[in-house]
N, C-alpha and C positions, 0 to 999 in steps of 0.2 A: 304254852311257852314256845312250842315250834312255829306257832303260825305268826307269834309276835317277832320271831327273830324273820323272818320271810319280812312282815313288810318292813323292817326297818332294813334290812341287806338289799332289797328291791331298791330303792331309792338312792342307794349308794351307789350303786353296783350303774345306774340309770345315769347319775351324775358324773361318775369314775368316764364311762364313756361317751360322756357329752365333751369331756376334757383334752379325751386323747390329740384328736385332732389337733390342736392349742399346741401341744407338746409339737407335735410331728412337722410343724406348721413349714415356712422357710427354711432347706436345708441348703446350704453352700458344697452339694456332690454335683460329679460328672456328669450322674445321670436324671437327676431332678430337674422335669421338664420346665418349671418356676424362676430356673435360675439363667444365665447366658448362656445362647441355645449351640457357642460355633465356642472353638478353640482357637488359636492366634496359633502356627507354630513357623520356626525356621527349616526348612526342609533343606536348601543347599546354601553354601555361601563360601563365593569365592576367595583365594587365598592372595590377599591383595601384595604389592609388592612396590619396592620404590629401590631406586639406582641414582647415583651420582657419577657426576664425571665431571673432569675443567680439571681446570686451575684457578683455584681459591684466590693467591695473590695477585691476579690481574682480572679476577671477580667473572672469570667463565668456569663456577661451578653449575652446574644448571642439574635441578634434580626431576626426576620422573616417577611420580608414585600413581601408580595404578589404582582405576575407581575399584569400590569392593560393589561384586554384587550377591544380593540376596534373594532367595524365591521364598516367598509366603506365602502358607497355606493357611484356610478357617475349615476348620474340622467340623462340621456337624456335631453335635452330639446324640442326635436323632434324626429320624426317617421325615419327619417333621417340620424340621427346621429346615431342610433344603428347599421346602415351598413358600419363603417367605423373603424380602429383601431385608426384612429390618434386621436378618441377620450380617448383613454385608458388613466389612469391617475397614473404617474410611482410617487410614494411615495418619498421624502427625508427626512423630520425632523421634530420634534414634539418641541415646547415651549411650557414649563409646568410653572407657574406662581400660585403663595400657598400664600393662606391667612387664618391665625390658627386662631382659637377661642381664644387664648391669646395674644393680642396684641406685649406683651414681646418677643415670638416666631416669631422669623424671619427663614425664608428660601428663599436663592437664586435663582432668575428663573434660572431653565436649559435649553438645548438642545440635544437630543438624536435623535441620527440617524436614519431612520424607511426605507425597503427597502421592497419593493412589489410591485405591479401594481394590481390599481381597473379596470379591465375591462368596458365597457360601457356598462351600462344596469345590472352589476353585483354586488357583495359585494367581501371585503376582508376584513380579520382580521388580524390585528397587535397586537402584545405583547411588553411590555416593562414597567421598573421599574417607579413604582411613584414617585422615591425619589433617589436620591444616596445614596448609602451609607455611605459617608463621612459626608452626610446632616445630619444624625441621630443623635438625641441627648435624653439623658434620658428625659428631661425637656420635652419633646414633650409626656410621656406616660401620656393616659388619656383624651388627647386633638384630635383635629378635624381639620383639613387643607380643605379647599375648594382649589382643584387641578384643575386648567383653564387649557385648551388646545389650542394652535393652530396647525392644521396638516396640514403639506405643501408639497406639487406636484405640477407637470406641465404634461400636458395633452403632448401625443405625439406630435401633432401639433404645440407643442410650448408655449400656454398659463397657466398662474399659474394657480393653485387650491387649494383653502383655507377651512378648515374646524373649527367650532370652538364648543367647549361643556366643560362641567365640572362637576364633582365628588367630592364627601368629602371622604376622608382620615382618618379614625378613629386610631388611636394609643393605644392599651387596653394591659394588662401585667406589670407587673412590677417588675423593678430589684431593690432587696435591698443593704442596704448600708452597 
């Protein structure tokens, strides 16, 4: 009886770990060398700023909003991946997303274009506008916008890259009427 439970547990026990693997297969961690070898992060980002001044009713308001900039890093996730380019991570477009300290104040999320590559293991800086200009409105001097990001790549090898951080937008100056 013993020797018949031996071969039927053998073949199981044979099959059980032909399986494992299957299981283990593709996992979506930090450290699973399978998966996107860099990280996308935001390491600084300037705290952009905009001023007005004129006089509105003979149309010399002229406004001045400072470009925002940002350094970006691609993290490695291994000793590994720093020897290869496909992990370089080629920049396309930034979604900015505003929420003012006056409820009444609306601004539309945008999308502006961003062109560089973060090498792996390296930083780059990008510049570009906090705001359109179209966006601007007097009502907005004085107030505060918390400016959301998200910064979007794809690694040479093909995989996206996502970065996310945010800044407040002060508005100070002012045009009379």
């Amino acid at each position: 009886m013993r020797n018949a439970r031996t071969w039927i547990s053998a073949p199981l026990l044979a099959l059980l770990a032909l399986t494992l693997p299957g299981c283990n297969g593709e996992s979506p961690t930090l450290d699973d060398p399978d998966d996107a070898n860099s990280v996308l992060e935001i390491l600084t980002a300037s705290v952009p700023t905009a001023n007005a001044g004129g006089d509105i009713s003979d149309g010399n308001c002229i406004v001045t909003i400072s470009t925002m900039t940002v350094t970006l890093a691609n993290k490695p996730k291994s000793a590994a991946a720093l020897g290869t380019p496909f992990n370089d991570i080629t920049l396309l477009y930034i979604n900015l997303h505003y929420t003012w300290d006056d409820p009444a104040i609306v601004t539309a999320d945008r999308q502006f274009s961003l062109a560089g590559t973060v090498p792996i293991g390296g930083t780059q800086s990008v510049q570009f506008g906090p705001i359109a200009f179209g966006d601007f409105d007097t009502a907005m001097q004085g107030h505060t916008a918390n400016v959301f990001m998200t910064i979007h790549g794809r690694a040479i090898s093909g995989e996206p890259a996502t970065a996310q951080g945010g800044v407040n937008m002060s508005v100070g100056g002012a045009c009379t009427f």
